[in-house]
PyMOL Python script that loads the backbone (N, CA, C, O; Angstrom):
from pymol import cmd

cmd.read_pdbstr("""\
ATOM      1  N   UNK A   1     -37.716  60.895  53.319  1.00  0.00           N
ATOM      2  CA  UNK A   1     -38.282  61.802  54.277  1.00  0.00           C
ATOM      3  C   UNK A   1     -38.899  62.986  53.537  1.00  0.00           C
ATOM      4  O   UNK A   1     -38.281  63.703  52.750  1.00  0.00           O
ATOM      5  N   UNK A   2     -40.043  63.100  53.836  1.00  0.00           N
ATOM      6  CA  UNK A   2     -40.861  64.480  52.971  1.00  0.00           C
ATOM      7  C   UNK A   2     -39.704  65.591  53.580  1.00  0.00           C
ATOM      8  O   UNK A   2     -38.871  66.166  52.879  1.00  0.00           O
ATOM      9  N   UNK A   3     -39.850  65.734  54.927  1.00  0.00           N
ATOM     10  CA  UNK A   3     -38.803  66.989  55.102  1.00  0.00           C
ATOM     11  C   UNK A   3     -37.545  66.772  55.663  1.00  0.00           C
ATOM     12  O   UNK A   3     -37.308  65.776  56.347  1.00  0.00           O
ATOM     13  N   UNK A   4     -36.941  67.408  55.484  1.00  0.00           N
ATOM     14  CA  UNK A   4     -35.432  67.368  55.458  1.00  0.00           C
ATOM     15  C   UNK A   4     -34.654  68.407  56.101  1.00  0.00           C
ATOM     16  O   UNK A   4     -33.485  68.577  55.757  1.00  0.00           O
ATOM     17  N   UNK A   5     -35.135  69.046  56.910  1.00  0.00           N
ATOM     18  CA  UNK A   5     -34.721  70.048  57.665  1.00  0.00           C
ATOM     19  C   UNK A   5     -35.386  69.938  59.110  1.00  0.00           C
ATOM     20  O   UNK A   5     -36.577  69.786  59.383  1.00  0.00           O
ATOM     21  N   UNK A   6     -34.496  70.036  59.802  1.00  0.00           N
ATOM     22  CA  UNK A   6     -35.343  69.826  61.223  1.00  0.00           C
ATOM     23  C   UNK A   6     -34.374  70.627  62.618  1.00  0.00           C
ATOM     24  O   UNK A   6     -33.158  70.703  62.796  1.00  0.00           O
ATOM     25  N   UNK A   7     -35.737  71.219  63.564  1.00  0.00           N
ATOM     26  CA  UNK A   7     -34.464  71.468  64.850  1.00  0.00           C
ATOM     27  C   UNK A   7     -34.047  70.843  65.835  1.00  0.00           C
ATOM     28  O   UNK A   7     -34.945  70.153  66.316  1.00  0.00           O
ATOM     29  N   UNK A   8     -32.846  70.742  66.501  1.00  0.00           N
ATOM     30  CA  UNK A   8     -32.989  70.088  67.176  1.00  0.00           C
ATOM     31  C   UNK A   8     -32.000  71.197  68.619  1.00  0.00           C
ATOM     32  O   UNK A   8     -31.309  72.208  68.493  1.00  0.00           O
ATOM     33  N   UNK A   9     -32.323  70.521  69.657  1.00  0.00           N
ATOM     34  CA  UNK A   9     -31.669  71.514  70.395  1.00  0.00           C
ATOM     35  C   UNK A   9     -30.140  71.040  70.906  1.00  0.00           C
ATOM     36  O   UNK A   9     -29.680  69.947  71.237  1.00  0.00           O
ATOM     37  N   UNK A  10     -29.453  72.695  70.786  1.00  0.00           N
ATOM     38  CA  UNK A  10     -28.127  72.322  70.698  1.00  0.00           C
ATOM     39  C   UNK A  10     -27.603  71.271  72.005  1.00  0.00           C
ATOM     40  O   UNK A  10     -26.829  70.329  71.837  1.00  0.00           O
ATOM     41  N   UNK A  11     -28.134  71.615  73.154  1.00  0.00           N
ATOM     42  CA  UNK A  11     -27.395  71.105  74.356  1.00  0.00           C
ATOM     43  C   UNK A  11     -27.727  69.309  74.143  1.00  0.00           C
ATOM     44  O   UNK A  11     -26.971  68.631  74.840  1.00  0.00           O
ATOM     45  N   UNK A  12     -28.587  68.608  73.417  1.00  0.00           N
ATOM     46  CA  UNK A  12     -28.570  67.542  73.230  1.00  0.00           C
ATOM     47  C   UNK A  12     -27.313  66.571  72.289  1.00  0.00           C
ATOM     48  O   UNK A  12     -26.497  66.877  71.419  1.00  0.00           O
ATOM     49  N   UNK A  13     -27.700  65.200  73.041  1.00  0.00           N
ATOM     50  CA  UNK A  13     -26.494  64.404  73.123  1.00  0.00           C
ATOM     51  C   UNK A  13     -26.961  63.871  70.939  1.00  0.00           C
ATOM     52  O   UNK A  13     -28.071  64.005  70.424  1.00  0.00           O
ATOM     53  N   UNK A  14     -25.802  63.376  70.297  1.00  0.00           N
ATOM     54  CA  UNK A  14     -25.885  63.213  68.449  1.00  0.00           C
ATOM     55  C   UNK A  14     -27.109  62.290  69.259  1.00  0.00           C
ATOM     56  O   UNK A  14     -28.265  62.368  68.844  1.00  0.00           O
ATOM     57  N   UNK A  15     -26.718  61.280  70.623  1.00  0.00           N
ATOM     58  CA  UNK A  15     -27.741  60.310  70.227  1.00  0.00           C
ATOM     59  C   UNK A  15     -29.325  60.136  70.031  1.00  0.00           C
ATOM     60  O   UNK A  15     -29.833  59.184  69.437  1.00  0.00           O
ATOM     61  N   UNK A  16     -29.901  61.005  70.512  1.00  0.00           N
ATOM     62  CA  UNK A  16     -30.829  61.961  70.730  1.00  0.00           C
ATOM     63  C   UNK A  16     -31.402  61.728  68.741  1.00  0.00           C
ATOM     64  O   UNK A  16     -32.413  61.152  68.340  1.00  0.00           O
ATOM     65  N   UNK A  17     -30.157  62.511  67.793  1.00  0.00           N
ATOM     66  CA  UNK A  17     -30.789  62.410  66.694  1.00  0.00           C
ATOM     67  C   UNK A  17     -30.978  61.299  65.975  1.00  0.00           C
ATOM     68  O   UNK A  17     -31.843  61.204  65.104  1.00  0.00           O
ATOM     69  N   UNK A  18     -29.978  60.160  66.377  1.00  0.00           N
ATOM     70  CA  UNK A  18     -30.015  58.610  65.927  1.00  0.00           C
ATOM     71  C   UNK A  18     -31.397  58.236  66.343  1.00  0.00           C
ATOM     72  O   UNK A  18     -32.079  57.437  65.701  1.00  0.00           O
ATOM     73  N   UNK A  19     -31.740  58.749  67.284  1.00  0.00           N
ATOM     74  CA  UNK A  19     -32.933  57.877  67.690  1.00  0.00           C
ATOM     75  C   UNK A  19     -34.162  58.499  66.667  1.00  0.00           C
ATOM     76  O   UNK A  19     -34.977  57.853  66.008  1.00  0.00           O
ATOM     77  N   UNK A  20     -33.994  60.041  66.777  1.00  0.00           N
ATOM     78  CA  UNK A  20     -35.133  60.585  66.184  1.00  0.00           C
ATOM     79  C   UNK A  20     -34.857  60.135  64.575  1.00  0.00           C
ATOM     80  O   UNK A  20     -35.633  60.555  63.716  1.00  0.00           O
ATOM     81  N   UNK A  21     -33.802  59.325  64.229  1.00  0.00           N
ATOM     82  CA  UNK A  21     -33.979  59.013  62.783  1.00  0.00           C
ATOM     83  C   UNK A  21     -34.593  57.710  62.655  1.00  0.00           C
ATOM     84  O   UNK A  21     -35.437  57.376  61.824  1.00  0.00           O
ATOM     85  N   UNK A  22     -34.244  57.241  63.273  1.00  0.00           N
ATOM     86  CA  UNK A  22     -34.856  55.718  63.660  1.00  0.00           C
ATOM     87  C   UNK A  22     -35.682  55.637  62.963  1.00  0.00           C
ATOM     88  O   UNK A  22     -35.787  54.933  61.958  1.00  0.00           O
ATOM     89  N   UNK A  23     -37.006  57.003  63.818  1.00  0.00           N
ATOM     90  CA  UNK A  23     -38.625  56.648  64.459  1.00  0.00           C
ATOM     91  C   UNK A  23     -38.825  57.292  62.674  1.00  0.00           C
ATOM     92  O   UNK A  23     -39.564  56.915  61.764  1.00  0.00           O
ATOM     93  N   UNK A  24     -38.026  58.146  62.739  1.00  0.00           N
ATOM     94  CA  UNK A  24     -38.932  58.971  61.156  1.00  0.00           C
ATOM     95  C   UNK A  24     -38.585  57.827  59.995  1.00  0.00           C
ATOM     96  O   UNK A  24     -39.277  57.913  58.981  1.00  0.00           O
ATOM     97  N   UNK A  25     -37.651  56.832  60.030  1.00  0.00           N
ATOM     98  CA  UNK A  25     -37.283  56.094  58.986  1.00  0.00           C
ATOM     99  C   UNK A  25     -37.445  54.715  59.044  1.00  0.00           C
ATOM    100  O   UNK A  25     -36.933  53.807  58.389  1.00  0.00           O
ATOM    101  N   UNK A  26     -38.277  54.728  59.976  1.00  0.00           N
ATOM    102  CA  UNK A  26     -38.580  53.334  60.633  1.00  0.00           C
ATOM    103  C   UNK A  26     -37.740  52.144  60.561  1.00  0.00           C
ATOM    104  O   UNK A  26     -38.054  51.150  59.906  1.00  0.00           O
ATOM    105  N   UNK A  27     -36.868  52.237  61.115  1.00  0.00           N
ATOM    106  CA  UNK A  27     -35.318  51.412  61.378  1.00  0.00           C
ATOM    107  C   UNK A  27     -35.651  51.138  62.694  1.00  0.00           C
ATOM    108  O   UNK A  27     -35.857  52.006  63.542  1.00  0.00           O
ATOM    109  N   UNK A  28     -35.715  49.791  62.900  1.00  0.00           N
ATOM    110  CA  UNK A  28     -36.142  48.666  64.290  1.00  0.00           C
ATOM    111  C   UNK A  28     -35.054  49.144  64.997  1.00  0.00           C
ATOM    112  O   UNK A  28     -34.505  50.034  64.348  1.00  0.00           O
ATOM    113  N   UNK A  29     -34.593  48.958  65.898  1.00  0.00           N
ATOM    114  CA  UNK A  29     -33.325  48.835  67.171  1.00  0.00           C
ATOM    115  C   UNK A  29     -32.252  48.063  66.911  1.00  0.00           C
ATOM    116  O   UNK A  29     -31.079  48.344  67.156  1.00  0.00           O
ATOM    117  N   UNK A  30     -32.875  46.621  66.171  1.00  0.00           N
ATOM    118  CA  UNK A  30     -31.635  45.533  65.466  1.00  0.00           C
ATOM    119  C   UNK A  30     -31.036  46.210  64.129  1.00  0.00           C
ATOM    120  O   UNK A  30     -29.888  45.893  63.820  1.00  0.00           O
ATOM    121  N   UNK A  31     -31.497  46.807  63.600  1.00  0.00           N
ATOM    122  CA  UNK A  31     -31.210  47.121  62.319  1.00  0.00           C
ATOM    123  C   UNK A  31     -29.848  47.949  62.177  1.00  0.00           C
ATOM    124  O   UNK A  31     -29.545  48.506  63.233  1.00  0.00           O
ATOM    125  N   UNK A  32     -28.979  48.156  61.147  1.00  0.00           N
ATOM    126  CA  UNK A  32     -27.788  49.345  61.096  1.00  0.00           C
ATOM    127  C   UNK A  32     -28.632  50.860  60.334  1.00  0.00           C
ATOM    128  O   UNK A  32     -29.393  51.004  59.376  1.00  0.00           O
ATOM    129  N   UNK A  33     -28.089  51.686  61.224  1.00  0.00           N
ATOM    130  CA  UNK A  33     -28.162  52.915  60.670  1.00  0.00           C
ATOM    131  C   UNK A  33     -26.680  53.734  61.120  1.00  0.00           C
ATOM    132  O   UNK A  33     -26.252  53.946  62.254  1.00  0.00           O
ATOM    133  N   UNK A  34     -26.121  54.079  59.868  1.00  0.00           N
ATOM    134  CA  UNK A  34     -24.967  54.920  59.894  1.00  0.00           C
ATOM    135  C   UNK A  34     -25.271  56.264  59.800  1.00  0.00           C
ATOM    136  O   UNK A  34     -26.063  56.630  58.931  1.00  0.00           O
ATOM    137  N   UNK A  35     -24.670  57.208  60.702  1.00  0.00           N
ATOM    138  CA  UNK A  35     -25.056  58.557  60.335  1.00  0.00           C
ATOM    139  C   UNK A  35     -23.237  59.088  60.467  1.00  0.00           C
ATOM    140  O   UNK A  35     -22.246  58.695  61.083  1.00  0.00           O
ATOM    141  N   UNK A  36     -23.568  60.187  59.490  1.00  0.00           N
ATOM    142  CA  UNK A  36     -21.820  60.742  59.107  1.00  0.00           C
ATOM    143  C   UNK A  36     -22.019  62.157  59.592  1.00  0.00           C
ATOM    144  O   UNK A  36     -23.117  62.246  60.143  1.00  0.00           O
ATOM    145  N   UNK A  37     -21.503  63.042  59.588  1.00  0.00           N
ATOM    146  CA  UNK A  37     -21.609  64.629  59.787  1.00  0.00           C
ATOM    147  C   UNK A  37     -20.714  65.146  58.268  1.00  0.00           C
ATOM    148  O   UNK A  37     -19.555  64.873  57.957  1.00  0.00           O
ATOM    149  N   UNK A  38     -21.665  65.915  57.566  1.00  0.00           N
ATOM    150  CA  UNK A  38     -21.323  66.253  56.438  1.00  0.00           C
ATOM    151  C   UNK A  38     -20.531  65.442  55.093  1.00  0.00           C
ATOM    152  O   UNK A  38     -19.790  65.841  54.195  1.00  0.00           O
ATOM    153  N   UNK A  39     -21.052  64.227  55.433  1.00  0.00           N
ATOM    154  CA  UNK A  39     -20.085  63.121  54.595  1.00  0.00           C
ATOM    155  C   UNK A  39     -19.180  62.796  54.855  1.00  0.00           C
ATOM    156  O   UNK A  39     -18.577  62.162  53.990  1.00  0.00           O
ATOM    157  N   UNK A  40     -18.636  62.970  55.927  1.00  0.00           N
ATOM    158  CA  UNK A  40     -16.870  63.096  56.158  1.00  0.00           C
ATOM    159  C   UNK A  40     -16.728  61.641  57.202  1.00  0.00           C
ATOM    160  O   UNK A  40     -16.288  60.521  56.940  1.00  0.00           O
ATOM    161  N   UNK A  41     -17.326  62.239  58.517  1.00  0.00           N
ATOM    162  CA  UNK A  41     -17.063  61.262  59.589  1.00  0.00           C
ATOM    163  C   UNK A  41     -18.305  60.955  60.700  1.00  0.00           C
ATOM    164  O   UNK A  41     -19.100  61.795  61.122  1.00  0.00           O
ATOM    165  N   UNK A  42     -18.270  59.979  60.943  1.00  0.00           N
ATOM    166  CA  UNK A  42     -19.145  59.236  62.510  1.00  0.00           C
ATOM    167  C   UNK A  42     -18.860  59.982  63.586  1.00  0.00           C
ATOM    168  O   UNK A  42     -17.880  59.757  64.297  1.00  0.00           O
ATOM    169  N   UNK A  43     -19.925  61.187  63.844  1.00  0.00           N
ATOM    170  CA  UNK A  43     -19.994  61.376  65.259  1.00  0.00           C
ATOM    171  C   UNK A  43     -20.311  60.344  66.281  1.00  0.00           C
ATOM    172  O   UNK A  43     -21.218  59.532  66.103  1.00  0.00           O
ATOM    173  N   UNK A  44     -19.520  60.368  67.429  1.00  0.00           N
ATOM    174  CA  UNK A  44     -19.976  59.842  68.224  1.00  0.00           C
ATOM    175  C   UNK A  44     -21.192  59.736  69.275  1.00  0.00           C
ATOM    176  O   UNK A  44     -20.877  60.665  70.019  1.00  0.00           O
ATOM    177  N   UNK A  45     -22.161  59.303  69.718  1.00  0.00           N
ATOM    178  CA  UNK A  45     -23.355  59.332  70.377  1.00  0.00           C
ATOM    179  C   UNK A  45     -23.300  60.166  71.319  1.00  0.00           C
ATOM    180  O   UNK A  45     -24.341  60.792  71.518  1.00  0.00           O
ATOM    181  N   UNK A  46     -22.210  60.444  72.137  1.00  0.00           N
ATOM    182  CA  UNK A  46     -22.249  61.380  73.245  1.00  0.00           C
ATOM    183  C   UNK A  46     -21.802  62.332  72.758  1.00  0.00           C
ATOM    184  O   UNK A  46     -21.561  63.269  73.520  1.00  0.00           O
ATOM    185  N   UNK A  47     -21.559  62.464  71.556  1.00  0.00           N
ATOM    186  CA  UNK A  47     -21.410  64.372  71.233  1.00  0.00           C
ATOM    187  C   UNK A  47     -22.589  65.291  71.474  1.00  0.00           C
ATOM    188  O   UNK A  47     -23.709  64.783  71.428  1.00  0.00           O
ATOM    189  N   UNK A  48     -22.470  66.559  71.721  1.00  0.00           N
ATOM    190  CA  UNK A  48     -23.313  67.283  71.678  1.00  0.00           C
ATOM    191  C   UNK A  48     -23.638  67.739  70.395  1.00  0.00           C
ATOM    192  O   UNK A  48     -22.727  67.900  69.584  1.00  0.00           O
ATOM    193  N   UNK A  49     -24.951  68.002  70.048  1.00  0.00           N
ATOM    194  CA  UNK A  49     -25.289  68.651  68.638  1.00  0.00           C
ATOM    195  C   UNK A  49     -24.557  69.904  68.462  1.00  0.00           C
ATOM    196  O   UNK A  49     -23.860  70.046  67.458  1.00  0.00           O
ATOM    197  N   UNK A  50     -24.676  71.106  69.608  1.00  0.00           N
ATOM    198  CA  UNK A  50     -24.167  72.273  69.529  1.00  0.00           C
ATOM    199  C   UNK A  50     -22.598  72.217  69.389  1.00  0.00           C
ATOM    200  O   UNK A  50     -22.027  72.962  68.593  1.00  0.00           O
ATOM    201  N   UNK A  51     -22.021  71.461  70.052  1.00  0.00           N
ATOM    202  CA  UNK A  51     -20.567  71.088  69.864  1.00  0.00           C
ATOM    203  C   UNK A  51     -20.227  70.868  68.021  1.00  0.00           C
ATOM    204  O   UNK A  51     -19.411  71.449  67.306  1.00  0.00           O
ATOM    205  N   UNK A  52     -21.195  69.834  67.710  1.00  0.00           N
ATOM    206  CA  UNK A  52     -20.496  69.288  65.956  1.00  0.00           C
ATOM    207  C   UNK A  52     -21.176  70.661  65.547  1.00  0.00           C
ATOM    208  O   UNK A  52     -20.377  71.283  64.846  1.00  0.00           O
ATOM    209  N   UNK A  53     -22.165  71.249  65.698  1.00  0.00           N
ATOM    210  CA  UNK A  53     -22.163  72.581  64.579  1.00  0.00           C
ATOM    211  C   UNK A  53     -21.063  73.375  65.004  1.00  0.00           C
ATOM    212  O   UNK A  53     -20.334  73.582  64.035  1.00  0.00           O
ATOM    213  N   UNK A  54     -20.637  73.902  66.034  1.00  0.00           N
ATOM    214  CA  UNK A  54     -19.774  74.790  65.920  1.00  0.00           C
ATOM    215  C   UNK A  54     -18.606  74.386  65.421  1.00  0.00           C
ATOM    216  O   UNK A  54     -17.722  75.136  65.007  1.00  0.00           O
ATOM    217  N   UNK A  55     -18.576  73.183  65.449  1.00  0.00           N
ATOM    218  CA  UNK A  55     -16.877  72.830  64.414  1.00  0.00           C
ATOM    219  C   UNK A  55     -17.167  72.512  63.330  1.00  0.00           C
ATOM    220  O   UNK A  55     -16.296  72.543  62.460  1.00  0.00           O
ATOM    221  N   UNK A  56     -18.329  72.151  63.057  1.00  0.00           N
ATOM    222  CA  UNK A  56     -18.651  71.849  61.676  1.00  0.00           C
ATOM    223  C   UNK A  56     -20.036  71.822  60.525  1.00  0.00           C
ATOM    224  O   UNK A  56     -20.465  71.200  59.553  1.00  0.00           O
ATOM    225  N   UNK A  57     -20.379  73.084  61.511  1.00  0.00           N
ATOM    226  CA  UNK A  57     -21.641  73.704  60.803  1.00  0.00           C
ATOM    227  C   UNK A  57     -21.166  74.201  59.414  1.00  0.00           C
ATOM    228  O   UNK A  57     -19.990  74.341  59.078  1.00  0.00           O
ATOM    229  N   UNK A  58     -22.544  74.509  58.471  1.00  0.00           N
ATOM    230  CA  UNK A  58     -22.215  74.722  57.320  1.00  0.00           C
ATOM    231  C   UNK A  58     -23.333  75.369  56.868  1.00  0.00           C
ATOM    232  O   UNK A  58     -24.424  74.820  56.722  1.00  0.00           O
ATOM    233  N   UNK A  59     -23.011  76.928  56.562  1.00  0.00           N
ATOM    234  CA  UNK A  59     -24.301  78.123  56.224  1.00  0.00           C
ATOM    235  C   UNK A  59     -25.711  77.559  56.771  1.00  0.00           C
ATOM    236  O   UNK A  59     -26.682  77.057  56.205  1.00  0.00           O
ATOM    237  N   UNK A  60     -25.279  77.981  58.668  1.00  0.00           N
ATOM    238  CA  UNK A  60     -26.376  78.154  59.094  1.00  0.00           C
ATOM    239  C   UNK A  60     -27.220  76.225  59.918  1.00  0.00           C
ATOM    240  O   UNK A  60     -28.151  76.022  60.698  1.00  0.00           O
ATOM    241  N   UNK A  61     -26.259  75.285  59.193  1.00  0.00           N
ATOM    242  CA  UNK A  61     -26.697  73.864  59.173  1.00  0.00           C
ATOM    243  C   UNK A  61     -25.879  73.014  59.668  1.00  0.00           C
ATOM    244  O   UNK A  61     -24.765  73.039  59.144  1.00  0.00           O
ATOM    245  N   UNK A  62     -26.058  72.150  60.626  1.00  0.00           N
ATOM    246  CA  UNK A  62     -25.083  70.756  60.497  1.00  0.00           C
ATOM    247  C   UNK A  62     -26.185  70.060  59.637  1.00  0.00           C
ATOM    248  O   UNK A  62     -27.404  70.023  59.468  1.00  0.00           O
ATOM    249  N   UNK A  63     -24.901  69.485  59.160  1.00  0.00           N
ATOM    250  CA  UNK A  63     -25.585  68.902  57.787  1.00  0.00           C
ATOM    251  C   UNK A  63     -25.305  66.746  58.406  1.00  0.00           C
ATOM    252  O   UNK A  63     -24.324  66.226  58.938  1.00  0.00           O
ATOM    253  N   UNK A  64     -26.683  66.110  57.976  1.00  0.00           N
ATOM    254  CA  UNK A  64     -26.382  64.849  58.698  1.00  0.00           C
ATOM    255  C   UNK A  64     -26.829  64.132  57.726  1.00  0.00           C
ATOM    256  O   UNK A  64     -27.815  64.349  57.022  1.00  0.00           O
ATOM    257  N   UNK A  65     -25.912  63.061  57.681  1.00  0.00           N
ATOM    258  CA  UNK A  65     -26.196  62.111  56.146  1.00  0.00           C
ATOM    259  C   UNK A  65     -26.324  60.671  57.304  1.00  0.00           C
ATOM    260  O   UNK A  65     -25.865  60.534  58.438  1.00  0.00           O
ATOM    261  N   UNK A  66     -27.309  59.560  56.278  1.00  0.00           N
ATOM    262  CA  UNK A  66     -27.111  58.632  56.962  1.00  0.00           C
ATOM    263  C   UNK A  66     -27.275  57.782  56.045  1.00  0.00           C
ATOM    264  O   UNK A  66     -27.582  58.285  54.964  1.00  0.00           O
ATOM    265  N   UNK A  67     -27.120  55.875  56.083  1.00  0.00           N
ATOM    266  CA  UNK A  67     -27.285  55.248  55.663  1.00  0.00           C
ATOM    267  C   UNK A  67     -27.508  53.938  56.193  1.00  0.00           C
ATOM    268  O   UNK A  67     -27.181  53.820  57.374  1.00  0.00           O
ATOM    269  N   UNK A  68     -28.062  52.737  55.533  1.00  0.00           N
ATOM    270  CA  UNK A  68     -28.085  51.472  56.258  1.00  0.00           C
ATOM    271  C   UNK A  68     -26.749  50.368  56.334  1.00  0.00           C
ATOM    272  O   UNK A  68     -26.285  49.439  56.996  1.00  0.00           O
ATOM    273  N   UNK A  69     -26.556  51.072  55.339  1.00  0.00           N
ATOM    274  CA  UNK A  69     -24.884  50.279  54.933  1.00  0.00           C
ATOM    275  C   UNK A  69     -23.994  50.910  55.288  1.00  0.00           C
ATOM    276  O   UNK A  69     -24.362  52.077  55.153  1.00  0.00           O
ATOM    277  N   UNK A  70     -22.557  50.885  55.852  1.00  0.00           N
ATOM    278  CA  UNK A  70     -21.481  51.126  56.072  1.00  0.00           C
ATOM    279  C   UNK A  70     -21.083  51.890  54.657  1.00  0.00           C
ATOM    280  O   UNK A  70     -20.917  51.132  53.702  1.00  0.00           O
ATOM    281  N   UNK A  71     -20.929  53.162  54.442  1.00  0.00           N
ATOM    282  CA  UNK A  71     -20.362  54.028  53.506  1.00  0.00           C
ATOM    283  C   UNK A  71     -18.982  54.436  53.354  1.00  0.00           C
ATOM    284  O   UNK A  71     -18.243  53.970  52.487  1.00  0.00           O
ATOM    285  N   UNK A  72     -18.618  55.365  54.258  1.00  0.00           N
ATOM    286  CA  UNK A  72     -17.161  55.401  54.301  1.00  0.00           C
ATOM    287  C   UNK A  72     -16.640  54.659  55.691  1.00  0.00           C
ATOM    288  O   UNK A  72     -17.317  54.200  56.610  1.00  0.00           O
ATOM    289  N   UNK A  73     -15.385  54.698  55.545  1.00  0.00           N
ATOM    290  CA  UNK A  73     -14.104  54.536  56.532  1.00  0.00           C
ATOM    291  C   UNK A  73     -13.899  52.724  56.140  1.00  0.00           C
ATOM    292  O   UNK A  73     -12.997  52.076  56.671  1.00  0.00           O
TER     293      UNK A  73
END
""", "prot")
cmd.dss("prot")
cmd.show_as("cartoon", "prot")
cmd.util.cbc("prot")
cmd.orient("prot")
């Protein structure tokens, strides 16, 4: 991804950003995409964005890692 910083608005559902990673990383609908919150753990789709930053924002960022392969757990 050229950029790597992006907004998104808090009252929206994580799934909201799965999707918007999809389209920027061009990952079909069949395909796996894992996304973690700060390396740690799998938010769930119906979380709210504003919800995981306030428990687990980090200077100013939720920070969102993803991958095609199963990484941790």
């Amino acid at each position: 991804m050229k950029n790597n910083v992006f907004k998104v608005t808090a009252g929206n559902k994580f799934q909201a950003v799965i999707v918007f990673l999809r389209g920027q990383l061009g990952v079909k609908a069949g395909d796996s995409l894992f996304t973690y919150i700060n390396g740690a753990f799998a938010p769930t789709p119906d979380d709210t964005v504003g919800n995981l930053y306030k428990c687990f924002g980090t200077d100013g960022h939720l920070i969102v890692n993803y991958s095609n392969t199963q990484a941790w757990g």
